[in-house]
C-alpha positions in Angstrom: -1.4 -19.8 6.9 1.4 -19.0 9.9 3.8 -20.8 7.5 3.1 -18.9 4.1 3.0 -15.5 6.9 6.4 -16.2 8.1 7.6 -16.5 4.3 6.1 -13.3 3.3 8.2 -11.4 5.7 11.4 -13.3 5.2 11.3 -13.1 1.3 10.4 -9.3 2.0 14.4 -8.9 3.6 15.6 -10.1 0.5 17.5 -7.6 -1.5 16.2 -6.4 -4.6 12.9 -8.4 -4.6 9.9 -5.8 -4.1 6.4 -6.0 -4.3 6.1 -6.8 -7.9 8.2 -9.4 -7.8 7.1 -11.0 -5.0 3.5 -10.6 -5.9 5.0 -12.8 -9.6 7.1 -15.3 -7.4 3.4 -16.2 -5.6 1.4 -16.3 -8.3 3.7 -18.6 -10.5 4.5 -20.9 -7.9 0.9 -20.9 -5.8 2.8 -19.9 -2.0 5.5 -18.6 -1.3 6.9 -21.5 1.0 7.0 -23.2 -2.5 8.9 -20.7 -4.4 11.7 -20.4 -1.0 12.7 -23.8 -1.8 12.8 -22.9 -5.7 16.0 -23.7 -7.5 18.2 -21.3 -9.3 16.9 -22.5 -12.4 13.2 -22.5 -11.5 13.5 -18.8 -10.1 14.0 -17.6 -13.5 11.2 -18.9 -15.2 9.4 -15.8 -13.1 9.7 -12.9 -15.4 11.8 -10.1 -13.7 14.0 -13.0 -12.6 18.0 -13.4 -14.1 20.7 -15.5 -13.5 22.2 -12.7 -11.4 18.8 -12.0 -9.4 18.3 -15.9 -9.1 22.0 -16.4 -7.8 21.3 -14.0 -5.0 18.5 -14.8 -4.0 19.6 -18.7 -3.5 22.7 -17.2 -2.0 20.8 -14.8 0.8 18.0 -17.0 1.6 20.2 -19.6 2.9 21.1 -17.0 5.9 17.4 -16.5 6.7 15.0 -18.4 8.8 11.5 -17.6 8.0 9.8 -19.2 11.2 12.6 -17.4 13.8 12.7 -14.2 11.8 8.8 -14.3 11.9 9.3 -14.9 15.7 11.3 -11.9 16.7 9.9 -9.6 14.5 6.4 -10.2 16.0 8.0 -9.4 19.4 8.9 -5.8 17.9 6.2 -5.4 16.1 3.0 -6.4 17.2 0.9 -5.3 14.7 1.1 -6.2 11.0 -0.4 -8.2 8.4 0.6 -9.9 5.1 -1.4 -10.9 2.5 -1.5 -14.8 4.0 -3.5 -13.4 6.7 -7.2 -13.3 6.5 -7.4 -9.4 7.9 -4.6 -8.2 4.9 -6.9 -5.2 3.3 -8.6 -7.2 0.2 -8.5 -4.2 -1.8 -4.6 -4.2 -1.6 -4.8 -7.6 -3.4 -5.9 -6.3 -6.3 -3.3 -4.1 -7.5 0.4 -5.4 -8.4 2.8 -4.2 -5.8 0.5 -4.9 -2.7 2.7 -4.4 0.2 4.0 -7.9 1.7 4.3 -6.2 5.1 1.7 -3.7 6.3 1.8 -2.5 10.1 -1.1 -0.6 11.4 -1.5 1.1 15.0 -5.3 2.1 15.8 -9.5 1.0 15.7 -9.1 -2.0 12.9 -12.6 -2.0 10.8 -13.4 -5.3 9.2 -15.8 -3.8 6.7 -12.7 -1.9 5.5 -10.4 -4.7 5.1 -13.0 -6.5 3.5 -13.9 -3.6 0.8 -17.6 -3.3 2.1 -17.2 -0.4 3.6 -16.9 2.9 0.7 -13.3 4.4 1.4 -12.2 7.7 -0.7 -8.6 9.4 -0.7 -8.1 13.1 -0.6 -4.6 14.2 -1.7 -3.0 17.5 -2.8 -0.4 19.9 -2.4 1.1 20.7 1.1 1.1 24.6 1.4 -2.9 24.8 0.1 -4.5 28.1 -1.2 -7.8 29.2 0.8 -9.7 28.1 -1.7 -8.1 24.5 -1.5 -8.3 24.6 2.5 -12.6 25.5 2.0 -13.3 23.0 -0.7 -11.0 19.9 0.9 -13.2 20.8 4.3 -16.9 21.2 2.4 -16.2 17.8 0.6 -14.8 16.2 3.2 -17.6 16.7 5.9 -20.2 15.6 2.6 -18.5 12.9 2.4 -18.4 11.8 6.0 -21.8 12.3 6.0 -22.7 9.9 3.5 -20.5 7.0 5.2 -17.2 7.4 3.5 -14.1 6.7 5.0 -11.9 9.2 4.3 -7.7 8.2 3.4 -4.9 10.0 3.1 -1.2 10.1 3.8 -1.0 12.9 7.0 1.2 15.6 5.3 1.1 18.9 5.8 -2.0 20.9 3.6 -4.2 19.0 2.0 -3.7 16.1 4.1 -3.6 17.4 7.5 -7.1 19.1 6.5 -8.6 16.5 5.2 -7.9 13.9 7.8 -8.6 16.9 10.7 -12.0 18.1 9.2 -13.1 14.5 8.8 -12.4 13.8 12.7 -14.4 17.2 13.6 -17.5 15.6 11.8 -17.3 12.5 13.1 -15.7 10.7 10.9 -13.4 7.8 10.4 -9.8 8.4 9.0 -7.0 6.1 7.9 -3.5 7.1 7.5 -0.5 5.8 5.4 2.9 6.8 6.4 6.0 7.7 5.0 7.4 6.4 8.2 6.7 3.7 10.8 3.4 3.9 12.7 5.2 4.7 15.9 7.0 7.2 14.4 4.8 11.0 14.2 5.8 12.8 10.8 5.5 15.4 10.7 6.0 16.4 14.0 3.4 19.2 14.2 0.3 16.9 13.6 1.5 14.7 16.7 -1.9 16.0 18.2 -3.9 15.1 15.1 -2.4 12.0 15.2 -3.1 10.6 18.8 -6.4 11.6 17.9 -6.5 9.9 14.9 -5.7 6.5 16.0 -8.3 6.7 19.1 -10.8 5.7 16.5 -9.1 5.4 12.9 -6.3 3.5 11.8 -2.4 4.4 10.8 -1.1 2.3 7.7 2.7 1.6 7.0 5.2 -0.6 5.0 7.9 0.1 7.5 8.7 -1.5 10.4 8.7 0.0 13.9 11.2 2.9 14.4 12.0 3.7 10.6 11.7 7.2 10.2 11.0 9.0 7.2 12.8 9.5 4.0 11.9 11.3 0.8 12.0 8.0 -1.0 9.1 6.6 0.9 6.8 9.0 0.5 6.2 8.2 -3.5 5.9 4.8 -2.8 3.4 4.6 -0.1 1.1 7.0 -2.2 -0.2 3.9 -4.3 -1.0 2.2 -1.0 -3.4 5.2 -0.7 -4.5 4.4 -3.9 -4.9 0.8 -4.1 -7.3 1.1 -0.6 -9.5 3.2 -2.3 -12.3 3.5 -4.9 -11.7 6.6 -6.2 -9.0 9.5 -5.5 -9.6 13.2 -5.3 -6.9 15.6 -6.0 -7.7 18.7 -4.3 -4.8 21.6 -4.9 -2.1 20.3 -6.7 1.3 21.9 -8.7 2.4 19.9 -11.9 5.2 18.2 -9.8 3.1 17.3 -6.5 3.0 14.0 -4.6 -0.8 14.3 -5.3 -0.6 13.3 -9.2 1.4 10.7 -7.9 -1.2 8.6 -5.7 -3.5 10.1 -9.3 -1.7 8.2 -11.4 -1.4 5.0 -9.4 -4.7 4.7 -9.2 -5.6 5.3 -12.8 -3.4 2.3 -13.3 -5.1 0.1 -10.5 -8.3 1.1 -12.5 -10.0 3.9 -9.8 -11.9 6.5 -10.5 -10.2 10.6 -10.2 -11.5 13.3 -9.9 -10.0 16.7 -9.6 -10.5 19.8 -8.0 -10.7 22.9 -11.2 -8.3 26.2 -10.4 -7.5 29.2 -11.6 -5.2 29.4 -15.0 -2.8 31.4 -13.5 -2.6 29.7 -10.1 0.6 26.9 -10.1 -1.1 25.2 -7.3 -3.9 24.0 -9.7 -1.9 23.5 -12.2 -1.5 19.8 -11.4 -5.7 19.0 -11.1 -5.8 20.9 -14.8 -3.3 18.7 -16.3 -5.6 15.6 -14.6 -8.8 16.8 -16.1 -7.3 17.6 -19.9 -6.2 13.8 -19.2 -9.4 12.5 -18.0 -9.7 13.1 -14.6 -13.6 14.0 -13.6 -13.6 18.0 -12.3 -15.8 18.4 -9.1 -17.9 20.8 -10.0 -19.6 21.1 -6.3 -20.6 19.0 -3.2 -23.7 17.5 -4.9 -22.3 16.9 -7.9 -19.5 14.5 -6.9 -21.9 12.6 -4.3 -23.2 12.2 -7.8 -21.1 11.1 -9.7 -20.2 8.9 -6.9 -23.4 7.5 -6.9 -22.8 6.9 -2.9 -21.3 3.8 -3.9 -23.6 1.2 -2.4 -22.5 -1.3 0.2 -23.7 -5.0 1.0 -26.8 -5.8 2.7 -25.5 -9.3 3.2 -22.9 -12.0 1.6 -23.6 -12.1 -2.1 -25.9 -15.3 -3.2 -27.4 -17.0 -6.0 -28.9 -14.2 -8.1 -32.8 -14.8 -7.6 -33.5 -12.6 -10.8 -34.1 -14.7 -14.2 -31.4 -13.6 -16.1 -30.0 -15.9 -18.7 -26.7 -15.6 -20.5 -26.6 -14.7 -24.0 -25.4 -17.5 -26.5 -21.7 -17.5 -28.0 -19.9 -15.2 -25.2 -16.1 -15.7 -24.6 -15.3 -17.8 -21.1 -14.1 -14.4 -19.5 -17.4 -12.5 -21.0 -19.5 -15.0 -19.7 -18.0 -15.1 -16.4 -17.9 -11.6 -15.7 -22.1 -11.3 -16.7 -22.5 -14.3 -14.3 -20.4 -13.1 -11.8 -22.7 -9.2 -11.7 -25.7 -11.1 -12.1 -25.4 -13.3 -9.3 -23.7 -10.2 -6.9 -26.8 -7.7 -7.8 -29.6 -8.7 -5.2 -26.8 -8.0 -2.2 -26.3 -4.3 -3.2 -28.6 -1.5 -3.5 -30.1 -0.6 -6.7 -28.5 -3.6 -8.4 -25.1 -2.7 -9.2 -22.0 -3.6 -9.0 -18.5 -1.9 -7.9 -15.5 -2.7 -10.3 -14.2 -3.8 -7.3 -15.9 -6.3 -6.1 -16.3 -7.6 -9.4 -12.5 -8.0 -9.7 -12.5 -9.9 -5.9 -15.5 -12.3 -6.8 -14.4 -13.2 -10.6 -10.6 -14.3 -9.8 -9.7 -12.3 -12.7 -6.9 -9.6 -13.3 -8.5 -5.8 -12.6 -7.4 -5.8 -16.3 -9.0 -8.7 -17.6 -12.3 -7.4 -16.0 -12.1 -4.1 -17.4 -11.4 -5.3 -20.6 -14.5 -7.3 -20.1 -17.1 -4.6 -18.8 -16.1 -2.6 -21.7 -17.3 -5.3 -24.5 -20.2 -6.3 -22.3 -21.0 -2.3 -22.6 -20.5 -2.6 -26.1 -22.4 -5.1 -26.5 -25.8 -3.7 -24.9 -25.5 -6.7 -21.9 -24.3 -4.0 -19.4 -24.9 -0.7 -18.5 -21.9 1.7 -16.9 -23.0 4.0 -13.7 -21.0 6.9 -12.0 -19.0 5.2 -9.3 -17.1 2.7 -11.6 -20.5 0.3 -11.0 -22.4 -1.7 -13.6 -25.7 -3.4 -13.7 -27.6 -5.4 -16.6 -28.9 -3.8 -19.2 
């Protein structure tokens, strides 16, 4: 595990190789310790590799060391995980670009990393209307009060409220940065965030001392996404950062929901545009705790289902699987069913594959679909 950790990072200061790619170097060769000592000619077998990718790649590694490198960049930073290491958030896995470094500065929750615990993301636009200011407080302090944890990415507006009003109810926050997590951005929630990592956590892909950059920011919005369950846009134009971490997590398959404006207000124009595409509008306090369905957590590590159920003849493998797999994780979980998540985590399957899955199961009368992204046997 220290091995395949050290090889994480050093394939990470490779030029040209980001998360996608290293996520497909991983999977096609089982560890990354493997695919370091990869020929040219094997390295291209991974799709996204060519000849001239390959022949840098041989050519740069040869000035790395992955155990010294892994050495001295502990010393500077103390605090970071990659996905070879047990406490790596397990919701990150999911999703194709998971970062291969992630630093974090604060309270670590292991019901977090290990996607037990319900976490939500409240994005929007950084110079909010009133009416985006009242609604990102009145849902955040619901939501806190139901158990959520509440993400976002410590901007100015939306962000800076959400993460402030969760702290004044008692709440726990997590950030992800734009910049390192020793570095405060921006500077004028310095306060919020001292407070913030006295009992929540700060999340980055940079290493200590990067500041920020206008590049980042986009990037580290699917991080947001890929943490959470579902992502609500609160006050957003049509070009805001906000439809960014929306869209991201349509494609890691999470719920969004948006917050309905005015026609004639730009700021909402952005939340429209996500409704008329399929985003769910909040439509009040109780009605996204709702549709939320206070997505239920686990009483205890999932068993052998002690409910009768038997398969139905002349499934598919995959179909088959995925029933077996929500039959046997429904005692553990109140009410008897089953986040899409933790359906993807315990099946082995592609988010994808699962989703593609669910929806014949549900076409075929076997499952039944619940708000939350949760299913249960029909």
């Amino acid at each position: 595990m220290i091995k395949e950790r050290a090889f994480w990072l050093a394939w990470s200061q490779i030029n040209g190789i980001g998360p996608v790619l290293l996520k497909r170097l991983q999977t096609h060769f089982k560890s990354l310790v493997a695919a370091w000592e990869a020929s040219s000619a094997d390295l291209m077998e991974v799709e996204g590799f060519g000849y001239q990718t390959a022949e840098m790649v041989v050519a740069e590694r040869r000035a790395i060391q992955p155990e010294q490198l892994l050495n001295q960049h502990e010393q500077e930073n103390p605090n970071f995980w990659t996905p070879a290491d047990p406490d790596y958030p397990r919701l990150l896995l999911e999703i194709p670009d998971p970062p291969p470094v992630l630093y974090y500065q604060g309270k670590v929750e292991e019901r977090e990393l290990n996607g037990l615990a319900p976490m939500i993301a409240i994005v929007g636009t950084r110079s909010p209307s009133p009416y985006g200011r009242q609604w990102t407080r009145r849902l955040t302090i619901a939501l806190v009060e139901q158990g959520f944890t509440i993400v976002s990415g410590l901007a100015e507006g939306i962000d800076t409220e959400a993460h402030r009003s969760c702290l004044e109810a008692g709440g726990r926050t997590i950030a992800v940065l734009g910049c390192a997590v020793n570095v405060v951005y921006p500077w004028s929630n310095r306060s919020l965030y001292q407070q913030l990592v006295q009992t929540g956590l700060a999340l980055s892909e940079h290493p200590a001392g990067t500041q920020p950059n206008r590049t980042f920011f986009p990037r580290r919005n699917r991080i947001i996404a890929g943490l959470c369950r579902a992502v609500l846009v609160m006050e957003a134009p049509e070009k805001s950062g906000g439809l960014i971490t929306a869209y991201y997590a349509n494609e890691y398959g999470r719920d969004v929901y948006a917050l309905p404006g005015r026609l004639d207000d730009y700021k909402s124009l952005g939340c429209l545009k996500l409704i008329d595409q399929g985003a769910r509008p909040i439509r009040g306090t109780d009605h996204l705790l709702e549709l939320l369905g206070t997505i239920p957590q686990f009483k205890e590590p999932p068993g052998v289902s002690t409910q009768q159920f038997s398969l139905p003849l002349n499934l598919s493998s995959d179909l088959a699987h995925i029933l077996q797999v929500l039959t046997d994780l429904a005692p553990s979980l109140d009410g008897e069913a089953v986040p899409f998540d933790l359906l993807v985590q315990h099946s082995g399957l592609p988010a994808g594959s699962v989703s593609s899955a669910l929806t014949q199961l549900e076409m075929e009368e076997l499952i039944t679909s619940l708000p939350g992204m949760r299913y249960q046997r029909s």
